[in-house]
HTML snippet that shows the backbone in 3Dmol.js (N, CA, C, O; Angstrom):
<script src="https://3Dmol.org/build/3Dmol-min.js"></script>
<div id="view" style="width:600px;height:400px;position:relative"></div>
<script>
const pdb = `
ATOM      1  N   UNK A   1     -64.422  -8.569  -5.745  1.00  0.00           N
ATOM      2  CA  UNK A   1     -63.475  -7.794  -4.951  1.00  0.00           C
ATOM      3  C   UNK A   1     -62.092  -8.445  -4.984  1.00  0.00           C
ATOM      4  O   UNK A   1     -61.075  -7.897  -5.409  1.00  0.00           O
ATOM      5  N   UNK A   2     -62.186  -9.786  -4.443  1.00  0.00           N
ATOM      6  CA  UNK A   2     -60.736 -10.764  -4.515  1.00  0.00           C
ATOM      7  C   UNK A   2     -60.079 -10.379  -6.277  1.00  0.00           C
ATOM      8  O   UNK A   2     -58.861 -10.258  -6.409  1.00  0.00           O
ATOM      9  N   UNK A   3     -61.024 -10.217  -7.530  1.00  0.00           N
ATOM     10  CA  UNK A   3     -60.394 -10.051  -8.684  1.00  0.00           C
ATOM     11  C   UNK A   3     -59.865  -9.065  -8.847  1.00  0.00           C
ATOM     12  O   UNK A   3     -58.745  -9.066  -9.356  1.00  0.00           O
ATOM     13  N   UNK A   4     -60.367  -8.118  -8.546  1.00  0.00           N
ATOM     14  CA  UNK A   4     -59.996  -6.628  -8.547  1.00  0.00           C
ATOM     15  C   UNK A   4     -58.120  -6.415  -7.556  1.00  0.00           C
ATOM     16  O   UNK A   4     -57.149  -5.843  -8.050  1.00  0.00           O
ATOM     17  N   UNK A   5     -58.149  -6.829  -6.672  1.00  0.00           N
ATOM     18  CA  UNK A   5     -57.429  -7.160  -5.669  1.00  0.00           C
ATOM     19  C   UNK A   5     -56.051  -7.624  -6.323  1.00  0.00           C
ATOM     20  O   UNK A   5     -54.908  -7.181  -6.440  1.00  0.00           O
ATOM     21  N   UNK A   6     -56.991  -9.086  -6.791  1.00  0.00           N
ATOM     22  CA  UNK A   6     -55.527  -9.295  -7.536  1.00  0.00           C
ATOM     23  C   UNK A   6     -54.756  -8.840  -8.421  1.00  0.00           C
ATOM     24  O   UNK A   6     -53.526  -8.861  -8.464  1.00  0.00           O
ATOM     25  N   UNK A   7     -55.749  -8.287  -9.368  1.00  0.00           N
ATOM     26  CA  UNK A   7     -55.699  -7.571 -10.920  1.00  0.00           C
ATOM     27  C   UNK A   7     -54.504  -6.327 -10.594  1.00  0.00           C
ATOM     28  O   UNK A   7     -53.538  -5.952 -11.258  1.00  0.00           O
ATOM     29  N   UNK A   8     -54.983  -5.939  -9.420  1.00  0.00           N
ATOM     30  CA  UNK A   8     -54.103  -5.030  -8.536  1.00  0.00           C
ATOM     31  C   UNK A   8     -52.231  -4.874  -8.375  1.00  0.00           C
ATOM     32  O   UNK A   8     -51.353  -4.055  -8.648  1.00  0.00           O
ATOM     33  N   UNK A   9     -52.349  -6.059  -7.835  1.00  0.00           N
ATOM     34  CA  UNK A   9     -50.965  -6.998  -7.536  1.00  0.00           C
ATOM     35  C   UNK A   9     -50.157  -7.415  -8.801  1.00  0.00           C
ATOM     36  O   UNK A   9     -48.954  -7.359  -9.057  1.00  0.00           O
ATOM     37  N   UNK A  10     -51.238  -7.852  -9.502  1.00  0.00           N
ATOM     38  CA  UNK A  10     -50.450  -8.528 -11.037  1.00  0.00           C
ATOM     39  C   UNK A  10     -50.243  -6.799 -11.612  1.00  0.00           C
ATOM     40  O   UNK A  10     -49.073  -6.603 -11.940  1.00  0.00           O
ATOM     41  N   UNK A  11     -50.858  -5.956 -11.728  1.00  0.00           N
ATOM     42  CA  UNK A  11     -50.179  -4.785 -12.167  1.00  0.00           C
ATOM     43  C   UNK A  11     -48.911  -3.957 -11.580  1.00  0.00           C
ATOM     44  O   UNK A  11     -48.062  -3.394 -12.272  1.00  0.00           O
ATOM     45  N   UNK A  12     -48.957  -3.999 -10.171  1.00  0.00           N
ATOM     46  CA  UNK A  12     -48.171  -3.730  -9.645  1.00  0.00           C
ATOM     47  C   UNK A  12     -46.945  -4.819  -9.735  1.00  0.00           C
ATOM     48  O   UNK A  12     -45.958  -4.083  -9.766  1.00  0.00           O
ATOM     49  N   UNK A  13     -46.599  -5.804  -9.778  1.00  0.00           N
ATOM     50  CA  UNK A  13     -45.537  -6.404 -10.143  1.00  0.00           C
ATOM     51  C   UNK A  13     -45.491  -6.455 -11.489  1.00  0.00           C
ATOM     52  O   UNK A  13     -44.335  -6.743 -11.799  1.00  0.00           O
ATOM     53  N   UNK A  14     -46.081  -6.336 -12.323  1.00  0.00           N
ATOM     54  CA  UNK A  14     -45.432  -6.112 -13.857  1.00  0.00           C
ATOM     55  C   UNK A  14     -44.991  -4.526 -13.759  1.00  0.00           C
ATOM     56  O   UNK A  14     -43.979  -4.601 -14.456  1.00  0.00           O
ATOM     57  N   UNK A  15     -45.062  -3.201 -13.385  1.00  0.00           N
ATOM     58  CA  UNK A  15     -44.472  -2.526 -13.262  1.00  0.00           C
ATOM     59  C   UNK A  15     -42.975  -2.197 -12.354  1.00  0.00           C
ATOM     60  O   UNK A  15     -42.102  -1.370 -12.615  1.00  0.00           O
ATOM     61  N   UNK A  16     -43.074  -3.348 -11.010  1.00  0.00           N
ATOM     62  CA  UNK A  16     -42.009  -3.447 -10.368  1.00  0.00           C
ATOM     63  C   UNK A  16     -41.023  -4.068 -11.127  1.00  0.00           C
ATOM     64  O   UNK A  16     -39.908  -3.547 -11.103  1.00  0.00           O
ATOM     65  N   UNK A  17     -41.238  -5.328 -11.968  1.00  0.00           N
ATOM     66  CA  UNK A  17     -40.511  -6.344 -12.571  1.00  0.00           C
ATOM     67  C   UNK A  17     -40.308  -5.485 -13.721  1.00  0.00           C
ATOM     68  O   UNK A  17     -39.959  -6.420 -14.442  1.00  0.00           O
ATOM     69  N   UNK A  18     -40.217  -4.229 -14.687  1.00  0.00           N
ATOM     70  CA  UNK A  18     -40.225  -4.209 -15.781  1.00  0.00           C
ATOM     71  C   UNK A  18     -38.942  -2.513 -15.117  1.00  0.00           C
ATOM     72  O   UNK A  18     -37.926  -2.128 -15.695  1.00  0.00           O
ATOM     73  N   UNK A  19     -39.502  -1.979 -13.940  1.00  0.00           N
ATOM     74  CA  UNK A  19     -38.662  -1.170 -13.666  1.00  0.00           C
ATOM     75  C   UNK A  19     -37.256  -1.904 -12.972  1.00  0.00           C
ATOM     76  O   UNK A  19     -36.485  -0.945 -12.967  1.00  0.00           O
ATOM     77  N   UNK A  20     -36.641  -2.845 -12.496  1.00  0.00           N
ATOM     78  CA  UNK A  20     -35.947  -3.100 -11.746  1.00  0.00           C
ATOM     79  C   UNK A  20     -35.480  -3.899 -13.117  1.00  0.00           C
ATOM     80  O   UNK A  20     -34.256  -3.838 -13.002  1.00  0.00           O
ATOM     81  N   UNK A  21     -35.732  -4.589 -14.306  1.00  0.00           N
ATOM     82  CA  UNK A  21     -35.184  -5.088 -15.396  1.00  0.00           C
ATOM     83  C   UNK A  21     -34.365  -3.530 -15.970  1.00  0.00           C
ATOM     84  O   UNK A  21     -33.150  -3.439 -16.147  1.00  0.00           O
ATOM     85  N   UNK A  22     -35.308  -2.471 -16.177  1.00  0.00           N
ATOM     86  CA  UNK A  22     -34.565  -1.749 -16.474  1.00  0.00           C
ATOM     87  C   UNK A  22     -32.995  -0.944 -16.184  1.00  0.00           C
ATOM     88  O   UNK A  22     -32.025  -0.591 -16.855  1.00  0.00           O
ATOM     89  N   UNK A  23     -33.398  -0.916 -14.879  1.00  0.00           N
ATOM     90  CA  UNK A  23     -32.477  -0.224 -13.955  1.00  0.00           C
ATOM     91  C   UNK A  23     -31.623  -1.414 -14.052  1.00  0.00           C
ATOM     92  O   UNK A  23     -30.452  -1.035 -14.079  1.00  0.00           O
ATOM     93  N   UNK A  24     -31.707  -2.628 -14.113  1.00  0.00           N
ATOM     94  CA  UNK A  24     -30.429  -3.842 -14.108  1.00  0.00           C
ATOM     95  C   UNK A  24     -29.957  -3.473 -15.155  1.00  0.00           C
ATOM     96  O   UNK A  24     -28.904  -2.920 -14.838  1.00  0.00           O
ATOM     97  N   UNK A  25     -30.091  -3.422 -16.394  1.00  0.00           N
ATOM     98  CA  UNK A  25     -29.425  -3.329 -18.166  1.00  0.00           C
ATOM     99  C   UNK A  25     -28.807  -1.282 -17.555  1.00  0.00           C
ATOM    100  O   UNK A  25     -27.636  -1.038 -17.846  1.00  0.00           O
ATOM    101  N   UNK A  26     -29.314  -0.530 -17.089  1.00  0.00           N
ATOM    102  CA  UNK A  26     -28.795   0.624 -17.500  1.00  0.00           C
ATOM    103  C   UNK A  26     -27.492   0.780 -16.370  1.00  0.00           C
ATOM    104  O   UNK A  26     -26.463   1.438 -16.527  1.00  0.00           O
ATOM    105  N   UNK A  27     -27.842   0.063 -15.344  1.00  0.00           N
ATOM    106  CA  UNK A  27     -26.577  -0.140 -14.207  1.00  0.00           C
ATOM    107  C   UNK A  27     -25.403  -1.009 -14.958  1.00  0.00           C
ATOM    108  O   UNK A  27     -24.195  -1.125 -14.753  1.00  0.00           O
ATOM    109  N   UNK A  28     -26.367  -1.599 -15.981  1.00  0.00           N
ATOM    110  CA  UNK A  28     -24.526  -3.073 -16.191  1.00  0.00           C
ATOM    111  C   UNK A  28     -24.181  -2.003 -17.763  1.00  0.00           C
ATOM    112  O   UNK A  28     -23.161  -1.980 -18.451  1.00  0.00           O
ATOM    113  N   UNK A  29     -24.982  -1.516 -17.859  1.00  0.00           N
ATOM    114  CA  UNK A  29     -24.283  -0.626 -19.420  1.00  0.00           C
ATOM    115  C   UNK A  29     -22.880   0.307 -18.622  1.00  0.00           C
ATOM    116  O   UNK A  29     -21.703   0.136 -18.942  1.00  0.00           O
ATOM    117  N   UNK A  30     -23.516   1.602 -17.203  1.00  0.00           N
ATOM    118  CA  UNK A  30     -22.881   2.397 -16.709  1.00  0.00           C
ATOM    119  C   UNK A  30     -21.399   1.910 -16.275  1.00  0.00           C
ATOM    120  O   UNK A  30     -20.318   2.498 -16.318  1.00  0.00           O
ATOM    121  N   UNK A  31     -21.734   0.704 -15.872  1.00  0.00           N
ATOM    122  CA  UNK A  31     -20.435  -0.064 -15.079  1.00  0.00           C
ATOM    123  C   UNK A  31     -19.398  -0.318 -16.087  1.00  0.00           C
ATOM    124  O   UNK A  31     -18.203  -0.190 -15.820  1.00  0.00           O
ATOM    125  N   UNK A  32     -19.918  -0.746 -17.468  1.00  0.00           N
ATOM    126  CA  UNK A  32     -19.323  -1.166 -18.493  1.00  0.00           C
ATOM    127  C   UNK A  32     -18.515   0.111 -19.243  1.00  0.00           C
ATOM    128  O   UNK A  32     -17.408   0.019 -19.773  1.00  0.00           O
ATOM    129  N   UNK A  33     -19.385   1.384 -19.150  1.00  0.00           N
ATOM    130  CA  UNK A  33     -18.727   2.172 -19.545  1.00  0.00           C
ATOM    131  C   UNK A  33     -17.756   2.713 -18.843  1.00  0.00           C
ATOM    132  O   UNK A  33     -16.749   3.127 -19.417  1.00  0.00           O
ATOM    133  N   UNK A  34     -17.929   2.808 -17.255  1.00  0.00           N
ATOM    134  CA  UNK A  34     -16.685   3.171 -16.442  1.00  0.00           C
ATOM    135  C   UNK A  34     -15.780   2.500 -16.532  1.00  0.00           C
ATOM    136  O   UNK A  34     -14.641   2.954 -16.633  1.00  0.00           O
ATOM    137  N   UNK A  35     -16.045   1.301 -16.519  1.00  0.00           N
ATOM    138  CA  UNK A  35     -14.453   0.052 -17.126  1.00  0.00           C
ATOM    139  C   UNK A  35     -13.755   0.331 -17.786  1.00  0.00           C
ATOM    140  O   UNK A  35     -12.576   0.329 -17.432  1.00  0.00           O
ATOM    141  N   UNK A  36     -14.246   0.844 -19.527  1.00  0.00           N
ATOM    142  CA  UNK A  36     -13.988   0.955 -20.340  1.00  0.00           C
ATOM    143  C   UNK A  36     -13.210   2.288 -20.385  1.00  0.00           C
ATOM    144  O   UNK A  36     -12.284   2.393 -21.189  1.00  0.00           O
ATOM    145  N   UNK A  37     -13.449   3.045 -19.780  1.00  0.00           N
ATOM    146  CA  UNK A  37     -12.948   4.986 -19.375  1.00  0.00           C
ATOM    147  C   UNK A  37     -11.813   4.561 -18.685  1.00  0.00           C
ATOM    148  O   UNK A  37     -10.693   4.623 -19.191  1.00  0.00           O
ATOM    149  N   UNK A  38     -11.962   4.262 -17.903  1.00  0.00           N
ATOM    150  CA  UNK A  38     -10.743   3.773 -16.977  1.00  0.00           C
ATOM    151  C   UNK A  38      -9.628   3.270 -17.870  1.00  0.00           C
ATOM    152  O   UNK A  38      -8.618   3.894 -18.195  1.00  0.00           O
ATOM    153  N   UNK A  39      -9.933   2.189 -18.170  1.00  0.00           N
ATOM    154  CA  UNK A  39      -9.258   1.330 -18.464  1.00  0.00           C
ATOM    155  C   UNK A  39      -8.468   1.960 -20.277  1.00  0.00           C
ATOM    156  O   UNK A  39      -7.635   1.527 -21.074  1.00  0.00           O
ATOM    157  N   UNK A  40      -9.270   3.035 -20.175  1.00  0.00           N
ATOM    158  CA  UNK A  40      -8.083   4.315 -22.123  1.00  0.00           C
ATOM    159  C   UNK A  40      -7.622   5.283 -21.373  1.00  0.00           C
ATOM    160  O   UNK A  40      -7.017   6.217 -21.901  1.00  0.00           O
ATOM    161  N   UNK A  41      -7.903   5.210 -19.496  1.00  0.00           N
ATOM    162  CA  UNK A  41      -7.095   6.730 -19.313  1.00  0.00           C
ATOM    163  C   UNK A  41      -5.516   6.265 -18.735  1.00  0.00           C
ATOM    164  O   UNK A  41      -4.771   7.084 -18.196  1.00  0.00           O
ATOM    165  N   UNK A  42      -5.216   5.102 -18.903  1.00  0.00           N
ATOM    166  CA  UNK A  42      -3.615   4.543 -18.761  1.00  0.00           C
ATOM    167  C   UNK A  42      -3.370   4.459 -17.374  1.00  0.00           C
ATOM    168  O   UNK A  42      -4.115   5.012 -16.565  1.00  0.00           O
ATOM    169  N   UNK A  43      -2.379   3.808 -17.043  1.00  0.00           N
ATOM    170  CA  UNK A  43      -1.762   3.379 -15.675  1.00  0.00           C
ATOM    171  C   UNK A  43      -1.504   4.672 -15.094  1.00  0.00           C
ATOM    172  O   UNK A  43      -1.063   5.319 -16.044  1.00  0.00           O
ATOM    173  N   UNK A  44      -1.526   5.458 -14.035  1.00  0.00           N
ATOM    174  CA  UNK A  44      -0.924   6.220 -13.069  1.00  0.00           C
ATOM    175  C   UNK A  44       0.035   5.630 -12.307  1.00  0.00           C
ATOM    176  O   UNK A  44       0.004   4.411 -12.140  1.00  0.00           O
ATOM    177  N   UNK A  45       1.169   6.536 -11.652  1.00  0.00           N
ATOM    178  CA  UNK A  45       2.161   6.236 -10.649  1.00  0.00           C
ATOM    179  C   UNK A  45       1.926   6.271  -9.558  1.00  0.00           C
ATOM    180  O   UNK A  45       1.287   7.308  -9.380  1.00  0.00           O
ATOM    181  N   UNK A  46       2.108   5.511  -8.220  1.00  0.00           N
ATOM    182  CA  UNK A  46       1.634   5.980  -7.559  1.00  0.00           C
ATOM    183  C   UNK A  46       2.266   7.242  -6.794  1.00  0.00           C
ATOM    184  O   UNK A  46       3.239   7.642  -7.434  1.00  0.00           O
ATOM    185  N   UNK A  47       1.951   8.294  -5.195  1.00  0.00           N
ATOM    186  CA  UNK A  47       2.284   9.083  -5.097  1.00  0.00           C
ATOM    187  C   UNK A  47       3.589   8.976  -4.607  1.00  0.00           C
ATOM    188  O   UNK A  47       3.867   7.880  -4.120  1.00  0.00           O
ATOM    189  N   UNK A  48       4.588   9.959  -4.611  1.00  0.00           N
ATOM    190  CA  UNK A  48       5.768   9.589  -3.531  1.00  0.00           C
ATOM    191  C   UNK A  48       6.283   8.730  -2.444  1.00  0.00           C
ATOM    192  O   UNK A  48       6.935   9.656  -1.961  1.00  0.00           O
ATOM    193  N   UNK A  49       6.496   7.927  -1.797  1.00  0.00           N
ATOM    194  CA  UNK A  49       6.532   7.349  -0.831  1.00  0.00           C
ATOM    195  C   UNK A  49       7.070   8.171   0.193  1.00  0.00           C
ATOM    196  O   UNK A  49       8.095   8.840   0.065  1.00  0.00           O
ATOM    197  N   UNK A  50       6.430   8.118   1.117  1.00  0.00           N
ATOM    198  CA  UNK A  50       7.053   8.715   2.476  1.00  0.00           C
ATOM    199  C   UNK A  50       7.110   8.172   3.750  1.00  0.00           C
ATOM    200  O   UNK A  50       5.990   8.048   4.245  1.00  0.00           O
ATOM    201  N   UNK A  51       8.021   7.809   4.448  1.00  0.00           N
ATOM    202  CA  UNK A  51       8.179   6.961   5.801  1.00  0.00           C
ATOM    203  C   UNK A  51       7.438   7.587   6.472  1.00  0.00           C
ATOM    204  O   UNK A  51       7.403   8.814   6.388  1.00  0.00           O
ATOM    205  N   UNK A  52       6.595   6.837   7.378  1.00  0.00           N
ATOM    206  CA  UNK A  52       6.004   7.217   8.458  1.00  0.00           C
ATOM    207  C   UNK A  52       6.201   6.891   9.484  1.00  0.00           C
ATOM    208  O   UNK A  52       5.289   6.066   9.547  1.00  0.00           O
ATOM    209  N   UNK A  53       6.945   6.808  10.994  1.00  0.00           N
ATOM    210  CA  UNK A  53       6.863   5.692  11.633  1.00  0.00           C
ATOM    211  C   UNK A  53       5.748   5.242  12.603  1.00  0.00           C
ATOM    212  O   UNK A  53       5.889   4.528  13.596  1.00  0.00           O
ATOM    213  N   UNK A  54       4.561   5.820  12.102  1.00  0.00           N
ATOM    214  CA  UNK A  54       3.357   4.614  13.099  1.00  0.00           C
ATOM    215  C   UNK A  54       2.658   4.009  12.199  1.00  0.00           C
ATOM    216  O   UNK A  54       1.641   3.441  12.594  1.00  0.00           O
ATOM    217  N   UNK A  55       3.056   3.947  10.485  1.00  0.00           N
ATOM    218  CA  UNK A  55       2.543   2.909   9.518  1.00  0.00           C
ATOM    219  C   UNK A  55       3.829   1.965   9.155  1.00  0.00           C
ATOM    220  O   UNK A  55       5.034   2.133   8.967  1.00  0.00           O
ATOM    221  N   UNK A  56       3.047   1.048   9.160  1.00  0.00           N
ATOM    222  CA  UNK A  56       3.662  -0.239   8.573  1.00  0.00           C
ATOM    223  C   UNK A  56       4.752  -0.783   9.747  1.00  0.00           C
ATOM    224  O   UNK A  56       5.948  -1.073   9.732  1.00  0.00           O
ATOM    225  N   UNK A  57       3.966  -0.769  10.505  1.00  0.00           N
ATOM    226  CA  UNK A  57       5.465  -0.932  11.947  1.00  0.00           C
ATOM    227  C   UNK A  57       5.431  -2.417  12.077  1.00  0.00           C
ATOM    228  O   UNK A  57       4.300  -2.858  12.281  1.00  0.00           O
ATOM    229  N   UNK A  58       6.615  -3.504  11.992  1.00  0.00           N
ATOM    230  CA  UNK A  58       6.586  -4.772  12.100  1.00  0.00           C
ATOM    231  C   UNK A  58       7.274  -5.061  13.051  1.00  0.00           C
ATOM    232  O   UNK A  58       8.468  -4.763  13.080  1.00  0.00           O
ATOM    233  N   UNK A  59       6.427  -5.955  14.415  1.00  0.00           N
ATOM    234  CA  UNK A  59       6.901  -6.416  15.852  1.00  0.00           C
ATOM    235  C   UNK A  59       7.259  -7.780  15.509  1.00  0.00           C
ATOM    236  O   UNK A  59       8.303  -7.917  16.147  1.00  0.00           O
ATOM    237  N   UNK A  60       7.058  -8.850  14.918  1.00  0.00           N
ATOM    238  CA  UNK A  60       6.926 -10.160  14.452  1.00  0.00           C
ATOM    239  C   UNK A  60       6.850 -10.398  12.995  1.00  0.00           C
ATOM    240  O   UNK A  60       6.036  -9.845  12.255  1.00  0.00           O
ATOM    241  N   UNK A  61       7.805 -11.309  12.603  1.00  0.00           N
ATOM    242  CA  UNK A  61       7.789 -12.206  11.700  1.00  0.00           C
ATOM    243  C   UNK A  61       6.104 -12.653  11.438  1.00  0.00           C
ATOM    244  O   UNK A  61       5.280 -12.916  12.314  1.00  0.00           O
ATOM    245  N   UNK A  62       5.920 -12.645  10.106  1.00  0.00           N
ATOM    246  CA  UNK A  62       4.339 -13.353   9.418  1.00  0.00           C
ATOM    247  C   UNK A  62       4.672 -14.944   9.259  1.00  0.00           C
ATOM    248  O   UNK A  62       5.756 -15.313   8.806  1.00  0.00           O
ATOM    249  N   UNK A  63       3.873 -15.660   9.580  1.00  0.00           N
ATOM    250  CA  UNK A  63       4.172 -17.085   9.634  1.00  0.00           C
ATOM    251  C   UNK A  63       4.545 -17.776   8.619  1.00  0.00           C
ATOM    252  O   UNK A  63       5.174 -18.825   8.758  1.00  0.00           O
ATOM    253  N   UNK A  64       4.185 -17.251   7.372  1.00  0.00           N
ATOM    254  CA  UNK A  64       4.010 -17.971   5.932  1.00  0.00           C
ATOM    255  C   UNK A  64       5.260 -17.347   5.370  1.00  0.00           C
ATOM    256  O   UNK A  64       5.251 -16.997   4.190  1.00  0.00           O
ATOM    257  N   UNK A  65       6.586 -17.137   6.283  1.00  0.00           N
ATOM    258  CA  UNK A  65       7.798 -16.598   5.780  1.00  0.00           C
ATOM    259  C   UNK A  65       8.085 -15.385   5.047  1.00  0.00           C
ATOM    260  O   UNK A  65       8.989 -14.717   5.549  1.00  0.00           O
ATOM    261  N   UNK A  66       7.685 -15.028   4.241  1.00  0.00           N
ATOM    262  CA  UNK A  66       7.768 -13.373   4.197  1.00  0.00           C
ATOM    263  C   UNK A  66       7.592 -12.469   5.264  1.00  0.00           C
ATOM    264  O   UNK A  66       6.466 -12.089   5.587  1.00  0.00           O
ATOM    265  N   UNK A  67       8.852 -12.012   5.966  1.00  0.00           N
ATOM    266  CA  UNK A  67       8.234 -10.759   6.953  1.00  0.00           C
ATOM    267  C   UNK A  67       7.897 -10.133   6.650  1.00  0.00           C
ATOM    268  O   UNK A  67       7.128  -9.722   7.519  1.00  0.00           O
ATOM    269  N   UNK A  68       7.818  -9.219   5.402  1.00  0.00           N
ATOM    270  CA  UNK A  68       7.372  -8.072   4.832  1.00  0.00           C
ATOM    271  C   UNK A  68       6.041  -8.173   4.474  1.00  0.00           C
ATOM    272  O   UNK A  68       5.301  -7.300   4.927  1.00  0.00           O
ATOM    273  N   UNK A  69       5.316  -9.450   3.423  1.00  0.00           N
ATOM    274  CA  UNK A  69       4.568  -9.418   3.169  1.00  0.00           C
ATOM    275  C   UNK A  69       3.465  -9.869   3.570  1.00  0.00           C
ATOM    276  O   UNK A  69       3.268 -11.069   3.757  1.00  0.00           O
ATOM    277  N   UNK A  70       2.363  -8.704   3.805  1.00  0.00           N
ATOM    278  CA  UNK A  70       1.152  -9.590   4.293  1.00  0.00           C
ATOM    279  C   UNK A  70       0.336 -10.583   3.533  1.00  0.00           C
ATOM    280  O   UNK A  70       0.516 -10.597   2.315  1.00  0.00           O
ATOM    281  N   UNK A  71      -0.356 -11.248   3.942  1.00  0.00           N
ATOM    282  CA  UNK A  71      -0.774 -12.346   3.161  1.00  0.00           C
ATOM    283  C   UNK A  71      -1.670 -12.006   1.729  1.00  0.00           C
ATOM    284  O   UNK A  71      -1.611 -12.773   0.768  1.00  0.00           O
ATOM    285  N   UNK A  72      -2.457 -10.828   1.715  1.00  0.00           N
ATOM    286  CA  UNK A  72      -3.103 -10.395   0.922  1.00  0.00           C
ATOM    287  C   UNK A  72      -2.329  -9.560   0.221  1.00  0.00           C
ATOM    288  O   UNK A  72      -2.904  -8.890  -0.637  1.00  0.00           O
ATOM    289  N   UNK A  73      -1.371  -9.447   0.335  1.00  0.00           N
ATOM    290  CA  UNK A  73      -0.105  -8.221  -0.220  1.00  0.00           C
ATOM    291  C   UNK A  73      -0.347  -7.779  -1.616  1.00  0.00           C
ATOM    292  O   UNK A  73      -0.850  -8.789  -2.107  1.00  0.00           O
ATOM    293  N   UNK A  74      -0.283  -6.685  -2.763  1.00  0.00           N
ATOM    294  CA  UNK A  74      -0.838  -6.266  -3.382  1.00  0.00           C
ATOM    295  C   UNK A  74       0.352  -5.409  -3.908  1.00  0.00           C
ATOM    296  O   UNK A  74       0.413  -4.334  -3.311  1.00  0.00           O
ATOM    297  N   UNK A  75       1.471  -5.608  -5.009  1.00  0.00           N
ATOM    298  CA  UNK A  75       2.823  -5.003  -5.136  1.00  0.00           C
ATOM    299  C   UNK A  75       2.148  -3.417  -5.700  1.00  0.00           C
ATOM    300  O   UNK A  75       2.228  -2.287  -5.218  1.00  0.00           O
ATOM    301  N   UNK A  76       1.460  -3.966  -6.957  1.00  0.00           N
ATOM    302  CA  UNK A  76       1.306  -2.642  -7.421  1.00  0.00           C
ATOM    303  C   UNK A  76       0.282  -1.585  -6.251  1.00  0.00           C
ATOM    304  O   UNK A  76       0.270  -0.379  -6.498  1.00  0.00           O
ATOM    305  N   UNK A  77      -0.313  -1.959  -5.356  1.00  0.00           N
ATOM    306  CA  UNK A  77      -1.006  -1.117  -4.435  1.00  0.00           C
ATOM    307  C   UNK A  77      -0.248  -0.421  -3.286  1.00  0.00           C
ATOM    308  O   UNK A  77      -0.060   0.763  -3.003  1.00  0.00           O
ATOM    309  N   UNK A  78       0.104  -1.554  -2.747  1.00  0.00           N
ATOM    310  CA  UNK A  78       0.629  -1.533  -1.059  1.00  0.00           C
ATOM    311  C   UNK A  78       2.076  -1.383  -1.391  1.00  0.00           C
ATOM    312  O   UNK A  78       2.700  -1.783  -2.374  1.00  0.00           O
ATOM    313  N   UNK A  79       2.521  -0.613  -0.182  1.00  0.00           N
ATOM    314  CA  UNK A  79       3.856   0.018   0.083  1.00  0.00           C
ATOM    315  C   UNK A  79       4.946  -1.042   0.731  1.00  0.00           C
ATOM    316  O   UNK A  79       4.266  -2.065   0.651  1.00  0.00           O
ATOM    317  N   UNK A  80       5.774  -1.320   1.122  1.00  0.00           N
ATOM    318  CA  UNK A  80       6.117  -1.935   2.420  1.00  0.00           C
ATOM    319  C   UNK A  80       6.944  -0.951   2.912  1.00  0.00           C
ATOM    320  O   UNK A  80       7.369   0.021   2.288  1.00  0.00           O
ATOM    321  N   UNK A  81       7.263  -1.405   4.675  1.00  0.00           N
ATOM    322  CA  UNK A  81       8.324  -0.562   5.344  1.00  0.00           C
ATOM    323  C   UNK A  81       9.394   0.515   4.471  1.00  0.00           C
ATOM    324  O   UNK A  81       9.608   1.688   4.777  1.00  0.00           O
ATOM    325  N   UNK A  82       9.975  -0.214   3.338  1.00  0.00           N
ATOM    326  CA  UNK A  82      11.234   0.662   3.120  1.00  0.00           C
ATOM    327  C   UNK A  82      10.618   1.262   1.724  1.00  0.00           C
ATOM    328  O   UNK A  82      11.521   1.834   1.112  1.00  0.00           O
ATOM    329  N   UNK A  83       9.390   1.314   1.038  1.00  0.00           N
ATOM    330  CA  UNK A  83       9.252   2.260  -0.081  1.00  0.00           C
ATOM    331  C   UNK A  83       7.788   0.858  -1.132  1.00  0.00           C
ATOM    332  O   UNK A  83       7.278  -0.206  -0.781  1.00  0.00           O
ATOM    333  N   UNK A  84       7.701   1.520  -2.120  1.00  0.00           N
ATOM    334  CA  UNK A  84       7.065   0.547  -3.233  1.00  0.00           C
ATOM    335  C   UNK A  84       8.009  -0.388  -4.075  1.00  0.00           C
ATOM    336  O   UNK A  84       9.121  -0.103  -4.517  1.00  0.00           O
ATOM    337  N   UNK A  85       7.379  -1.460  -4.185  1.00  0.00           N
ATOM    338  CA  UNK A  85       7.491  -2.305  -5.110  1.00  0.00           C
ATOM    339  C   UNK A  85       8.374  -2.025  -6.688  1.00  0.00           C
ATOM    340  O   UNK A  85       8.746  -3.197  -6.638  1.00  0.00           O
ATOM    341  N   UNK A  86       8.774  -1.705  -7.508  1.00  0.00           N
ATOM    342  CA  UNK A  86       8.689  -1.525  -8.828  1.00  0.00           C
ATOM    343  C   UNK A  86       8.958  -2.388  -9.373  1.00  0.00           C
ATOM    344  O   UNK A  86      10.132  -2.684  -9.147  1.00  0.00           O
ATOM    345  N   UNK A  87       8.325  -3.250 -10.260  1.00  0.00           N
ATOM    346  CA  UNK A  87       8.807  -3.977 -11.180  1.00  0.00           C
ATOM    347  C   UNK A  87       8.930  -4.020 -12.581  1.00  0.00           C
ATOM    348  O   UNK A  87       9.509  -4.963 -13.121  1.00  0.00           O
TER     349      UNK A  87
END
`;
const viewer = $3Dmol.createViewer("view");
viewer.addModel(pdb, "pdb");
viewer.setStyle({}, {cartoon: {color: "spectrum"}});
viewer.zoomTo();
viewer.render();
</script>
């Protein structure tokens, strides 16, 4: 009974272990191909800028001397108060 039991278990994890190998290689292929798509359909602009005044509202100076910029600041993403970045 205990053999049977186990015989059980060892089948069932060689089918768990052989499906979850799979699904790892066809997830890192998919990812690879979205990279790759992305990355031939070229830079976009971003949209217009438009003032808002209950975004980006600054009461205080940031400690690390840039008032504008937050610490994680991100040119090509994030906006500041008076418009985007361009460089």
């Amino acid at each position: 009974m205990a053999y049977l039991l186990n015989q059980g278990i060892q089948s069932a994890f060689k089918i768990w272990k052989n499906l979850i190998i799979f699904l790892a290689f066809l997830s890192i292929i998919l990812c690879a191909v979205n990279c790759y798509l992305s990355q031939q359909s070229g830079h976009h602009e971003p949209p217009e800028y438009q003032k808002y005044g209950h975004m980006r509202g600054r009461t205080k100076i940031f400690p690390w001397g840039e008032d504008n910029k937050s610490l994680f600041h991100n040119p090509h993403v994030k906006a500041l108060p008076d418009g985007y970045e361009h460089y």
